[in-house]
C-alpha positions as CSV (number, residue, x, y, z in Angstrom):
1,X,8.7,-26.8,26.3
2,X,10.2,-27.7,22.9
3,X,13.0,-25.4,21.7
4,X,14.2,-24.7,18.2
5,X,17.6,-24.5,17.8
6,X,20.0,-22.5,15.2
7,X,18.3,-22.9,12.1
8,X,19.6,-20.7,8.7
9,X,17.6,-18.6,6.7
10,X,17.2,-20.9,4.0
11,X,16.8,-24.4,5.4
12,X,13.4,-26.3,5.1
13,X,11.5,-28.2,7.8
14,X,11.1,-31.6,5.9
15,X,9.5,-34.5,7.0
16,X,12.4,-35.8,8.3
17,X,13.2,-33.2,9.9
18,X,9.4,-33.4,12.1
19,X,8.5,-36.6,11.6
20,X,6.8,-39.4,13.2
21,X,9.1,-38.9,16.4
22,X,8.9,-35.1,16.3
23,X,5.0,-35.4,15.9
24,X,4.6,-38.1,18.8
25,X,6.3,-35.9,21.1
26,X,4.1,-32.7,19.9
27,X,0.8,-34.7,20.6
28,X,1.6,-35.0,24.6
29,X,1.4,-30.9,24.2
30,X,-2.1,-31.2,22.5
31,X,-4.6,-30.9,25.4
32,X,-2.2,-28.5,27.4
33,X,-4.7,-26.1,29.5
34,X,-2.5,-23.0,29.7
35,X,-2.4,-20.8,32.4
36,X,-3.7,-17.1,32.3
37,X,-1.8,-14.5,30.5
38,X,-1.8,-11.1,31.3
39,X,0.2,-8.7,29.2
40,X,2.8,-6.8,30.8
41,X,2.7,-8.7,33.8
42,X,6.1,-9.8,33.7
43,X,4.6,-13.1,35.7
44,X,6.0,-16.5,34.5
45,X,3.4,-18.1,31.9
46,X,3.3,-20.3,29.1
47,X,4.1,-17.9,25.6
48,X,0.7,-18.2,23.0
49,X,0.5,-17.1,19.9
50,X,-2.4,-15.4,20.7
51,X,-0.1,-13.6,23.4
52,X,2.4,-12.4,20.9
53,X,-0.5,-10.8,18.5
54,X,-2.1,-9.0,21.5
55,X,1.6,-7.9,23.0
56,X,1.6,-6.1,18.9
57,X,-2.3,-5.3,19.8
58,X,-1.6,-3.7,22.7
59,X,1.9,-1.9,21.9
60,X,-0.3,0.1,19.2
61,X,-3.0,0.8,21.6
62,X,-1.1,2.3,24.0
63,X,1.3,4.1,22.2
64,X,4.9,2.6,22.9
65,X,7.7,4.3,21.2
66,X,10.7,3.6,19.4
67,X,13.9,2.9,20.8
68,X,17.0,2.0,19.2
69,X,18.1,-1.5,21.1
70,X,14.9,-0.5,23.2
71,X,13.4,-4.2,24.9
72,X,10.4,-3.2,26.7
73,X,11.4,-0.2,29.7
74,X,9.5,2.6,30.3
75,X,10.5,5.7,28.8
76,X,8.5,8.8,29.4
77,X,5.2,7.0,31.2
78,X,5.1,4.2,28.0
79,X,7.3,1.3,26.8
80,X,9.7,1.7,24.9
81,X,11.2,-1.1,22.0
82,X,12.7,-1.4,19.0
83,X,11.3,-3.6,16.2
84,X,13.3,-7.3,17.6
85,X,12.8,-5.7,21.4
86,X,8.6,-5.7,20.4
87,X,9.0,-9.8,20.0
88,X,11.8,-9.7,23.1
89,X,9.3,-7.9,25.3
90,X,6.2,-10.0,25.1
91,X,8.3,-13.4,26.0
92,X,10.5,-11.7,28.3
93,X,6.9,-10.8,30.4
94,X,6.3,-14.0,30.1
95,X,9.1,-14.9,31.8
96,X,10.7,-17.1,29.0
97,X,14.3,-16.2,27.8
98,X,16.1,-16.3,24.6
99,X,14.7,-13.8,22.3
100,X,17.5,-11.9,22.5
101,X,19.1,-10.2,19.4
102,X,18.1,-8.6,16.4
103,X,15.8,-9.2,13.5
104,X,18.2,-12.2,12.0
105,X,19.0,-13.6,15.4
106,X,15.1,-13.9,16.4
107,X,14.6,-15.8,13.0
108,X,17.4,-17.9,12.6
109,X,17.3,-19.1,16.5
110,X,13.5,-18.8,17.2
111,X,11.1,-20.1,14.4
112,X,11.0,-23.5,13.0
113,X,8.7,-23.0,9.8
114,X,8.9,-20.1,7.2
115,X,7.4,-19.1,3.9
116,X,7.1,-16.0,1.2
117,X,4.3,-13.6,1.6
118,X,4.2,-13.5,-1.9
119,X,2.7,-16.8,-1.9
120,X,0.0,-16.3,0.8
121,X,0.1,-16.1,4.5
122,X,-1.4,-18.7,6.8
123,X,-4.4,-17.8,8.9
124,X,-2.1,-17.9,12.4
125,X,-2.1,-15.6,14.6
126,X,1.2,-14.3,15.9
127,X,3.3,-15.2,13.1
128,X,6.6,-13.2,12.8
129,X,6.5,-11.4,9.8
130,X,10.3,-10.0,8.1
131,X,11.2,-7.4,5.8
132,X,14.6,-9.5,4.1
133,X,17.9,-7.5,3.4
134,X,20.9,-9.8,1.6
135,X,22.4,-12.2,4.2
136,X,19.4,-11.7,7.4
137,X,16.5,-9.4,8.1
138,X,15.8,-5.7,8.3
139,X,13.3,-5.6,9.9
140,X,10.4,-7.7,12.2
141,X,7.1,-7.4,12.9
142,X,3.8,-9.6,14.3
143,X,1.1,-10.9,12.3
144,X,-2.2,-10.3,13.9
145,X,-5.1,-12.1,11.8
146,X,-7.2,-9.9,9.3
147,X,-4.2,-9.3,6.9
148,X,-3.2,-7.0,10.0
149,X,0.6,-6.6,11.2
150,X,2.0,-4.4,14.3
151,X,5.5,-3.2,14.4
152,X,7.5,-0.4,16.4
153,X,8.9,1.1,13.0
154,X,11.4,3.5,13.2
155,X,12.5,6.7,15.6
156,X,9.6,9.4,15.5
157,X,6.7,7.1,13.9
158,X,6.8,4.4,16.4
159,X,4.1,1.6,16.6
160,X,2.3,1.2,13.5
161,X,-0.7,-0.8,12.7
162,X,-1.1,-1.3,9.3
163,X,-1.8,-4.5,6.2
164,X,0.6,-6.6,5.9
165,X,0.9,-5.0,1.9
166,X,1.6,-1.3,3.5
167,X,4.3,-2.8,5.5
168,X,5.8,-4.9,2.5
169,X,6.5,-7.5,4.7
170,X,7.8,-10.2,2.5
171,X,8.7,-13.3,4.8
172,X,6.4,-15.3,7.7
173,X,7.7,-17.5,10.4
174,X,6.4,-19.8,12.7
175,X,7.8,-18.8,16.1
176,X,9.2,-21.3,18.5
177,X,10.4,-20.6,22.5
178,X,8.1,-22.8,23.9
179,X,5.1,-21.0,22.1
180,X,1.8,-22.8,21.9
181,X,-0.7,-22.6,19.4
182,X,-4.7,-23.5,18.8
183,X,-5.6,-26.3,16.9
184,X,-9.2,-26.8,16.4
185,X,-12.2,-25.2,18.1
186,X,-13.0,-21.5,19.7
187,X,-10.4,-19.4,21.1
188,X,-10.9,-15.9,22.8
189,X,-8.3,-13.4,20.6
190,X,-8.6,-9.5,21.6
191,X,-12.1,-9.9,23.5
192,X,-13.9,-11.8,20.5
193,X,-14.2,-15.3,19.8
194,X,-12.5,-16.8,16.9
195,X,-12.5,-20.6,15.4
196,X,-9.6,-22.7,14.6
197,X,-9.9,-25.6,12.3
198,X,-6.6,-27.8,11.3
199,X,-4.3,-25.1,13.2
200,X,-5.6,-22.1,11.2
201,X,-8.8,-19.8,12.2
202,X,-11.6,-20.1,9.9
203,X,-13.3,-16.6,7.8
204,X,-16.6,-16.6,5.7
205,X,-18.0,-19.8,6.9
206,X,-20.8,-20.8,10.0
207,X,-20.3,-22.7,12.9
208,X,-22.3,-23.7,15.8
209,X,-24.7,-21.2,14.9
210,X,-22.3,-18.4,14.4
211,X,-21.4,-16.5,11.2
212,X,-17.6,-16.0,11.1
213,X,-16.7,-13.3,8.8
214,X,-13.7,-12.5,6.5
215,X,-11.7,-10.9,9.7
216,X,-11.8,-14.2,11.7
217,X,-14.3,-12.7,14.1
218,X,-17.6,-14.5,15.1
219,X,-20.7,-12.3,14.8
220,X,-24.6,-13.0,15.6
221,X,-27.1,-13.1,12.8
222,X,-27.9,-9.4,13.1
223,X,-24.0,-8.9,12.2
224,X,-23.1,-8.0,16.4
225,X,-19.8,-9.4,17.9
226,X,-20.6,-12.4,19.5
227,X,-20.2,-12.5,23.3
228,X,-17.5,-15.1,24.7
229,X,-19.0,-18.3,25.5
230,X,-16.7,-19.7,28.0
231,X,-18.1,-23.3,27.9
232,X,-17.2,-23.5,23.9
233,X,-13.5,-22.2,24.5
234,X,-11.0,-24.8,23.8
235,X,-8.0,-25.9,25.9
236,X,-6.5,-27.8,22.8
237,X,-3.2,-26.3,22.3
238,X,-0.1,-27.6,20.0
239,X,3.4,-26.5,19.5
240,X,5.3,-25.1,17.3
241,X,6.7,-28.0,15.7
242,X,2.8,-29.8,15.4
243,X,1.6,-26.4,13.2
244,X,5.6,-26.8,11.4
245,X,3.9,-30.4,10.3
246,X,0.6,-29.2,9.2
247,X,1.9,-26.9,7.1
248,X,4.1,-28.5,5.3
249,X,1.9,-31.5,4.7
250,X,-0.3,-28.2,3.3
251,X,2.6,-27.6,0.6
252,X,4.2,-24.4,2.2
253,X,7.7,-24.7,1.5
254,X,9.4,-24.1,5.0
255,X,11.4,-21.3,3.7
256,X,11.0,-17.6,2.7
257,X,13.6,-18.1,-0.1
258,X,11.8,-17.6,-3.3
259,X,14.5,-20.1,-4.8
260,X,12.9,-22.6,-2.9
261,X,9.0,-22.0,-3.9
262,X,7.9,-25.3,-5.1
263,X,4.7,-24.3,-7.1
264,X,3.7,-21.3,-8.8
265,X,0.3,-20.7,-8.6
266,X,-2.0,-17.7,-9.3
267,X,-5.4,-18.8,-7.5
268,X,-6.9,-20.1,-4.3
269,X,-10.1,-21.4,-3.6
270,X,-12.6,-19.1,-1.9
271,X,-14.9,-21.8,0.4
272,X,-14.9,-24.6,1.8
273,X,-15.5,-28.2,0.5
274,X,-15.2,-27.5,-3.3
275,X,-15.4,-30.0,-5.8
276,X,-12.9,-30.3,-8.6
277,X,-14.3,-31.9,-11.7
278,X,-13.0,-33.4,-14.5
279,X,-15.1,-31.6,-16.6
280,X,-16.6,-27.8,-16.2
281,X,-20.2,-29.1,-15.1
282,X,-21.5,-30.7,-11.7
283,X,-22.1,-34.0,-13.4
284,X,-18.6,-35.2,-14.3
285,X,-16.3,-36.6,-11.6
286,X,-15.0,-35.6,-8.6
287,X,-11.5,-35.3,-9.0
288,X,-10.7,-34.1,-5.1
289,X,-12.1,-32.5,-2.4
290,X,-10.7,-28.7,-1.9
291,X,-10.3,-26.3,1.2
292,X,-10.4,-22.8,1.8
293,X,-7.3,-21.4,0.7
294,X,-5.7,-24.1,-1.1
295,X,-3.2,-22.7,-3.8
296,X,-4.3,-23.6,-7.7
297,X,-2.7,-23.1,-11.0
298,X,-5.6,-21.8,-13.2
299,X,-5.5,-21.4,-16.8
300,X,-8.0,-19.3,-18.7
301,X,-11.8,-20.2,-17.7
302,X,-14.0,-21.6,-19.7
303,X,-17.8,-21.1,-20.2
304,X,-19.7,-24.7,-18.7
305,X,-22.6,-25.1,-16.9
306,X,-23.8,-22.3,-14.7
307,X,-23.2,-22.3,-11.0
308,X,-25.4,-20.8,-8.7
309,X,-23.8,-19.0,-5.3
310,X,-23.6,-15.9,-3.1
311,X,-27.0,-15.3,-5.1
312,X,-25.7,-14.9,-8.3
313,X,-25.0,-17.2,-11.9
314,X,-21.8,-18.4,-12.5
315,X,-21.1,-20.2,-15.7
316,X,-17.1,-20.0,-16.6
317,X,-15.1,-22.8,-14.8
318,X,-11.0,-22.4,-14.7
319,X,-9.0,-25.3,-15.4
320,X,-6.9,-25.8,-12.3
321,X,-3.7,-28.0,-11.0
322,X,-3.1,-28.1,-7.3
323,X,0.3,-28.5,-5.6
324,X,-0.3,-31.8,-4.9
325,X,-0.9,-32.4,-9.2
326,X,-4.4,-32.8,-9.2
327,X,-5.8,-31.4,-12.3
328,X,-9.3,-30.5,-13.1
329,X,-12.3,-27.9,-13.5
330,X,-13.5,-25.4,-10.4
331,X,-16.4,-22.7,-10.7
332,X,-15.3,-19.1,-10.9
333,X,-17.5,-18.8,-8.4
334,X,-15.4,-20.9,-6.0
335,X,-12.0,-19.1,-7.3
336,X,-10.2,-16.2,-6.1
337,X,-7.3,-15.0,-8.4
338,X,-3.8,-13.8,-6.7
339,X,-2.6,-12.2,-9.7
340,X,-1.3,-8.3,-8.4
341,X,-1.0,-5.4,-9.8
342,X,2.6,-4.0,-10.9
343,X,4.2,-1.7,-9.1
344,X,5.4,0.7,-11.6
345,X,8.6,3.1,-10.5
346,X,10.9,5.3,-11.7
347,X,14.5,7.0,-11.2
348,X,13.9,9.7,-14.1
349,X,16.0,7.9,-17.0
350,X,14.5,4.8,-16.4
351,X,11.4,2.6,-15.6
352,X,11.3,-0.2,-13.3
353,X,8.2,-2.6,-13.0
354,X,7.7,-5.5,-9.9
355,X,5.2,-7.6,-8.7
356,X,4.3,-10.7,-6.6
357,X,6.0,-13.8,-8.0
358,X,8.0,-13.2,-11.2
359,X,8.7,-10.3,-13.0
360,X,8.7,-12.5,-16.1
361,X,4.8,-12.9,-16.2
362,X,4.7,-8.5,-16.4
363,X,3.7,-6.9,-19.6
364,X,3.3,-3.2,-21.2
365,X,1.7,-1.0,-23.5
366,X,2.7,2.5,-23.9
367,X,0.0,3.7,-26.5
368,X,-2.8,4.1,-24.0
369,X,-4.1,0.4,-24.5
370,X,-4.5,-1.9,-22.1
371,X,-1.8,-5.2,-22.4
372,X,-4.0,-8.1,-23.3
373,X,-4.4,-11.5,-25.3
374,X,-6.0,-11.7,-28.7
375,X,-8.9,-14.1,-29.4
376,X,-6.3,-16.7,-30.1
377,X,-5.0,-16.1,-26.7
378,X,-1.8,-14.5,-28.3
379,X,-0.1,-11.0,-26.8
380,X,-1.5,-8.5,-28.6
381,X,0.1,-6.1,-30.9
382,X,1.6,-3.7,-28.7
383,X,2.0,-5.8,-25.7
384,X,5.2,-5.9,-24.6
385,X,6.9,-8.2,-22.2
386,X,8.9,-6.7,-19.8
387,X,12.0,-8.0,-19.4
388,X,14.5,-5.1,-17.7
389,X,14.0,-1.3,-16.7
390,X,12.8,0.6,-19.6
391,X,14.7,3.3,-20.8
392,X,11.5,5.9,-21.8
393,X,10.1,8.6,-19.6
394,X,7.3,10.8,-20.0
395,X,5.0,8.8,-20.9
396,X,2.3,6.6,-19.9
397,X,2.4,2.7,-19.2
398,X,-0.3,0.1,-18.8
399,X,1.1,-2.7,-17.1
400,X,-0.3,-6.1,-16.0
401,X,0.4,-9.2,-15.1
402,X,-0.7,-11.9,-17.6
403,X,-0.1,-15.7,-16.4
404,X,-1.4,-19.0,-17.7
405,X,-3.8,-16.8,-19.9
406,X,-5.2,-15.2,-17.0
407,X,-4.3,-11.1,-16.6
408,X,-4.6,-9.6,-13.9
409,X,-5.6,-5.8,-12.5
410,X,-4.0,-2.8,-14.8
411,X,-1.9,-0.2,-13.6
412,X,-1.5,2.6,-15.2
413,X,1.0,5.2,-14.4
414,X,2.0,8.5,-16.0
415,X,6.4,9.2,-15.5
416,X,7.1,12.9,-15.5
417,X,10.7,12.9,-16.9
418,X,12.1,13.6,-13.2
419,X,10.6,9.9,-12.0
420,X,7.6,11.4,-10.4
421,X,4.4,9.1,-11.2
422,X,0.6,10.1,-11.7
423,X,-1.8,7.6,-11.7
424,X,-5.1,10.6,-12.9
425,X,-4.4,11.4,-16.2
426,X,-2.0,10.4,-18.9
427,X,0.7,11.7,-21.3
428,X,-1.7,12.3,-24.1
429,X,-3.7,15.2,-22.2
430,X,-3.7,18.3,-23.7
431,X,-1.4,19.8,-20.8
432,X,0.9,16.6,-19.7
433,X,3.8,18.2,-21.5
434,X,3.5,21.3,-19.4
435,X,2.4,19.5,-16.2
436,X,6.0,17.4,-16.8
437,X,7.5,21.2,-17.2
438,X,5.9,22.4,-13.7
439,X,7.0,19.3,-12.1
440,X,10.8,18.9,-13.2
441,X,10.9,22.7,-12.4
442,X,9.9,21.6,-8.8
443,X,6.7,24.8,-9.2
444,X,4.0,22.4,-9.0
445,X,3.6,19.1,-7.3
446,X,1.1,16.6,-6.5
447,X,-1.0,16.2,-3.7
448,X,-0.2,12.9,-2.3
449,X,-0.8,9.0,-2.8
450,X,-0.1,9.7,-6.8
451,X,-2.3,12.1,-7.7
452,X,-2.2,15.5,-9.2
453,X,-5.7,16.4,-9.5
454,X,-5.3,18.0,-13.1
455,X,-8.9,19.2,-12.8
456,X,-8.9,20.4,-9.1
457,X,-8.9,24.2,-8.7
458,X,-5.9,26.0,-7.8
459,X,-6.3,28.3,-4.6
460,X,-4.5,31.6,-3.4
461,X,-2.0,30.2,-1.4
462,X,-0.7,26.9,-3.9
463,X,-0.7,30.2,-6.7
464,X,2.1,32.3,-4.8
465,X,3.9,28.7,-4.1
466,X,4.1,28.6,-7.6
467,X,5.5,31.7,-8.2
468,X,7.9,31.7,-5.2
469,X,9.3,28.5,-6.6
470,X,9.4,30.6,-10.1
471,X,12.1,32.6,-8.1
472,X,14.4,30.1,-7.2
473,X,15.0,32.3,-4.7
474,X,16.0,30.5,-0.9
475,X,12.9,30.9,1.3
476,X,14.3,29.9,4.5
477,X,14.9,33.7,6.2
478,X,11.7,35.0,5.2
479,X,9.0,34.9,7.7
480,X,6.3,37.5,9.1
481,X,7.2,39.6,11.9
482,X,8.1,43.5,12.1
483,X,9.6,43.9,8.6
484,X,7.1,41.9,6.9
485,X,3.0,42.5,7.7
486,X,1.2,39.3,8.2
487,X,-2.6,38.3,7.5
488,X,-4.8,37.6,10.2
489,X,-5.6,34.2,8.7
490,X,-2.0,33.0,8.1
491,X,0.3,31.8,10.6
492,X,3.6,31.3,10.5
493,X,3.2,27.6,10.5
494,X,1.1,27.5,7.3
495,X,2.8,25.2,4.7
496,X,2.6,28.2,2.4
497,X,4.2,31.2,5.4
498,X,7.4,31.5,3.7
499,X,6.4,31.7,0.5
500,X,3.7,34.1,1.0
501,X,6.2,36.4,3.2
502,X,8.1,36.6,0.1
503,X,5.4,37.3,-2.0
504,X,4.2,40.6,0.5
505,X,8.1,41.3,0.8
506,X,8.6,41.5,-3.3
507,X,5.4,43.3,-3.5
508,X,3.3,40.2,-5.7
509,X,1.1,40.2,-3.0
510,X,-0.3,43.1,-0.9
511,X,-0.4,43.3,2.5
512,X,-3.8,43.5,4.6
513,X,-6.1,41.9,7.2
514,X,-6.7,38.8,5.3
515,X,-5.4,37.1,2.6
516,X,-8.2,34.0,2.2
517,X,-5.5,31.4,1.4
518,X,-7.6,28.2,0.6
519,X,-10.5,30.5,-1.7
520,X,-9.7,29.5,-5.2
521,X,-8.0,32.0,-7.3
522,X,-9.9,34.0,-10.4
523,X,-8.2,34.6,-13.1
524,X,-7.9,37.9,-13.7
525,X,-5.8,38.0,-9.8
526,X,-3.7,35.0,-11.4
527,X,-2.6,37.9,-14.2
528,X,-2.5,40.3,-11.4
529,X,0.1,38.3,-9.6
530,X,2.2,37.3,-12.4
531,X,2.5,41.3,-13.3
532,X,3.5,42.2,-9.9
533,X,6.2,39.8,-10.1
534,X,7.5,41.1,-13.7
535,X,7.2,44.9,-12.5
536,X,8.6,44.6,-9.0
537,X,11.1,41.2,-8.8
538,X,12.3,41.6,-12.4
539,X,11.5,45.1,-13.1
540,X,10.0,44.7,-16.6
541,X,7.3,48.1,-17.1
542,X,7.2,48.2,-21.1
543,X,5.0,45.6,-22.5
544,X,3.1,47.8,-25.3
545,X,-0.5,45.9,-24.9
546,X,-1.7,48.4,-27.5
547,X,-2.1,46.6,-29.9
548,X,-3.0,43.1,-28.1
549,X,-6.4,42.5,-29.2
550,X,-9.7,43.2,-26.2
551,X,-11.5,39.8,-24.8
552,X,-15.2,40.4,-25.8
553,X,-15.7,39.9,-22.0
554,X,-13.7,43.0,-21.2
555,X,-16.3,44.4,-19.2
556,X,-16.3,42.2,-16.6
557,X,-12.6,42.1,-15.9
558,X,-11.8,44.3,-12.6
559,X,-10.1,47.8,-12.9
560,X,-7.1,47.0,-10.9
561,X,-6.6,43.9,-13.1
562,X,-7.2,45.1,-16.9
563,X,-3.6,45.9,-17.8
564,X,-2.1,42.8,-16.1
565,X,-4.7,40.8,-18.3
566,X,-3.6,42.5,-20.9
567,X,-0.2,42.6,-20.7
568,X,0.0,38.3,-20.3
569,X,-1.8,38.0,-23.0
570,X,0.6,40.4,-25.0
571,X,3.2,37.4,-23.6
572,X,1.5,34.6,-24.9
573,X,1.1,33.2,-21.5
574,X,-3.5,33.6,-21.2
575,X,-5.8,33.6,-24.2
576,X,-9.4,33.2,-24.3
577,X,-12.0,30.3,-23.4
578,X,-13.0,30.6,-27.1
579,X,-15.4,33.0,-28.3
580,X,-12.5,35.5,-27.5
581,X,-13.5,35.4,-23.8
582,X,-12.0,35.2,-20.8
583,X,-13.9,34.8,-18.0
584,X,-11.8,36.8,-15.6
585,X,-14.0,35.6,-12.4
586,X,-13.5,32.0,-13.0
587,X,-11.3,30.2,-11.5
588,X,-8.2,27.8,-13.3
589,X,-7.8,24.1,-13.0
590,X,-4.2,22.8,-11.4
591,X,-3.6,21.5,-15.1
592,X,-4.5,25.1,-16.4
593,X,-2.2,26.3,-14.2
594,X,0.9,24.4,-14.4
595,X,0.7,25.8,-18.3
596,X,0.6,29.3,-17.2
597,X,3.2,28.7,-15.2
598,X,5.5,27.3,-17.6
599,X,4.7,30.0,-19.9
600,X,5.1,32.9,-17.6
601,X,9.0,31.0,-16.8
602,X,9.6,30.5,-20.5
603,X,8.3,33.9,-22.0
604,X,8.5,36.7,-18.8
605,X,10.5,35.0,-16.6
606,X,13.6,33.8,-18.3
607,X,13.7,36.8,-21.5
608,X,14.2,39.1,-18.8
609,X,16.5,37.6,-16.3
């Protein structure tokens, strides 16, 4: 077996360093035929890559939980690891020692070839994969084809299985304790049959017969998993230190420093075999000869003779530079831009935008335009680079990144002025000031991933949350029981119990046999429940409605409900639809209702308190 010994964090594999000697010695590993794994065996075997991906595989499967310093035992009928123990656990089964140690130690002992996620990931299965911290590594994880990682995460969420982008994994390593990996030819990986060519597996291509799609899998023509065929598996297997070689003869750097990234580039090619031209047609040159995957410079395209794949026309050609300096022309159609979108963030005074590669190649608008080039291929007007955290809150950006004359996606994100972002509507809505309002009050929030589903109706159960919250009051000691009725249809484990039991307690709501929390909430029991809280929790009775002008809808609004109506609109806080209607059976958007809300704080709630 061929060790790696102590290698830091930030020093390359160069030629030298795996050269003609290093490579001589890897090819008498080439035709190794391995002996049968089995995971969890805990019998001596040789360590695979594929082993260390299906160890992550299986970990998920089954369930194995997080355990601080945790290296494989059972604990409570499953394994139990921590993140470093997930990597310890698989070689320690096989019966190969010294994975020992944390994140940092596994790195800088174990692997002999690293890079920067930012800049792609190789198609290898069981690659480490590292979160960085200054001076080592938070955090460790297993690459397992697909874009796919595995990782025992943290106390209470355990194994997850997630993209390699979820888990903002920003560093992969080529792990080396006697690991072996494929070469060229089939491979069975997790019950399927996947091809290697030059060390990585192959996606959207066909060979011998088989169409192998973008997850590395082989499939039969009418898109089924294609049984193993034992007699096309290959026994060709290479160490670490070979697959260290090919890549760097690929131009990956050998380092996840970003300091050391050698070439900046904001493309790859999409297929296999592509021509580079000197000039954007298929009759000029052929300047080289491209693979799948390999990394390109591309300026802005432009339009040359039309290119016919995947069954559609292609006629703009980007002009390209490889690592290796070529220059030249390749069909859009053979181009896949890596230009991400920013991530847009923000602490509540100020905002912060990041993305993959350099923050320098970010721009803004914050007038509802999208950031762009002119004609000329100048920034437009109010494109703004950005350059440091931008001191401006609620309000909306439009970020992208723009590089080489190429832009890529938009983001566009909407900062309340406590840091909380929307990504479904912007500042210049009609109610963003008051949504802003709801939000910094902490009444009103979103419901997840972003969003705050301005137009989404507002039920029962999110109304009283609002007006609990309106309280400020501590929710924590009520609950139903003897002193306080409950519903039938509520349990004490609803997200909404406590406030509810304080609405029935202060007499907003009324106690019964149901309380239909999720129905969505008409208007005229929105007024209803807004007077019950300014008669019974602030004790405000003399509102003269009088003289408050009568909806021409009037007869339609409920008996038990007419005076609350009434009496908010003598508060400012509803008015009509238009036509001087109110429509006291329909029901209010979660933008409609952060403005009431606001308004019931500003002109009930806080004159009388």
């Amino acid at each position: 077996m061929l060790h790696s010994h102590y290698r830091s964090r930030h020093m390359r594999v160069t030629k030298k360093g795996i050269g003609l000697l290093g490579l001589m010695m890897a090819a008498l590993l080439v035709c190794v035929s391995l002996p049968t794994w089995s995971l969890g065996a805990r019998a001596a075997t040789t360590p695979t890559s594929f082993g260390l991906a299906m160890q992550g595989i299986t970990a998920y499967d089954e369930g194995w939980v997080y355990v601080y310093g945790g290296k494989g035992g059972m604990v409570g009928g499953v394994r139990g690891t921590d993140c470093a123990g997930l990597l310890y656990s698989y070689y320690s089964d096989c019966g190969v020692s010294g994975c020992a140690g944390g994140a940092t130690s596994q790195v800088r002992q174990n692997t002999v070839f690293s890079g920067p996620v930012s800049l792609g990931l190789p198609r290898i299965h069981g690659l480490a994969l590292t979160n960085s911290e200054p001076g080592g590594y938070s955090h460790i994880g297993i690459y397992i084809g697909n874009n796919e990682s595995c990782d025992n995460s943290m106390e209470g969420v355990n194994m997850v299985r997630a993209s390699v982008q979820e888990r903002h994994w920003d560093g992969w390593h080529v792990f080396d304790i006697g690991t072996m990996y494929p070469r060229d030819g089939w491979y069975e990986f997790d019950g399927r049959m996947v091809h290697y060519t030059n060390y990585e597996y192959d996606i959207d291509t066909e060979i011998d017969g088989y169409f192998i799609g973008s997850d590395g899998f082989a499939y039969l023509e009418d898109g089924t998993p294609a049984p193993i065929d034992n007699e096309l598996l290959s026994n060709v297997w290479v160490s670490a230190t070979e697959v260290a070689g090919y890549l760097e003869s690929q131009g990956w750097t050998g380092s996840d420093d970003p300091n050391d990234i050698p070439f900046d580039y904001n493309a790859t090619v999409s297929a296999s075999n592509v021509n580079l031209r000197s000039e954007p047609n298929t009759s000029s040159s052929v300047v080289g000869l491209l693979s799948n995957g390999t990394k390109l410079q591309a300026g802005s395209p432009v339009e040359g003779e039309p290119v016919t794949a995947h069954g559609n026309s292609y006629h703009m050609w980007y002009p390209v530079t490889t690592v290796t300096g070529l220059e030249g022309y390749v069909s859009e159609a053979y181009v896949e831009l890596h230009l991400s979108a920013p991530e847009i963030t923000s602490d509540g005074e100020t905002v912060t935008m990041t993305a993959a590669g350099s923050s320098d190649d970010i721009y803004y608008t914050v007038d509802y335009t999208d950031p762009g080039l002119d004609e000329n291929g100048d920034l437009t007007i109010s494109t703004t680079p950005y350059v440091s955290p931008v001191a401006q809150v609620s309000c909306t950006y439009k970020a992208a990144v723009i590089k080489n004359g190429l832009m890529g996606p938009v983001t566009t994100a909407t900062v309340m002025s406590n840091g909380m972002i929307f990504t479904d509507f912007t500042y210049k809505a009609w109610f963003a000031d008051k949504v802003d309002r709801a939000v910094e009050m902490g009444v009103l929030n979103g419901i997840g991933n972003g969003k705050f589903d301005p137009y989404g109706s507002i039920t029962r159960a999110q109304f009283v949350i609002v007006l609990a919250n309106l309280s400020g009051e501590d929710l924590s000691s009520y609950s139903f029981g003897e002193d306080i009725p409950g519903f039938s249809d509520v349990s004490n484990s609803a997200y909404y119990a406590k406030h509810l039991a304080w609405a029935v307690a202060n007499g907003v709501v009324s106690s019964g046999d149901k309380f239909n929390p999720n129905q969505e909430l008409p208007r005229e029991q929105m007024c209803s429940m807004m007077d019950r809280y300014l008669t019974n929790v602030l004790g405000v009775t003399d509102i003269d409605v009088s003289q408050v002008d009568k909806f021409s809808d009037d007869n339609k609004i409920s008996g038990y409900a007419k005076e609350a109506v009434y009496r908010m609109r003598a508060l400012g806080i509803v008015s009509g639809n238009g036509n001087n209607s109110f429509d006291p059976k329909g029901t209010s958007e979660r933008c409609a209702a952060s403005v009431v809300a606001v308004l019931f704080h500003d002109n009930a709630i806080v004159p009388n308190t």
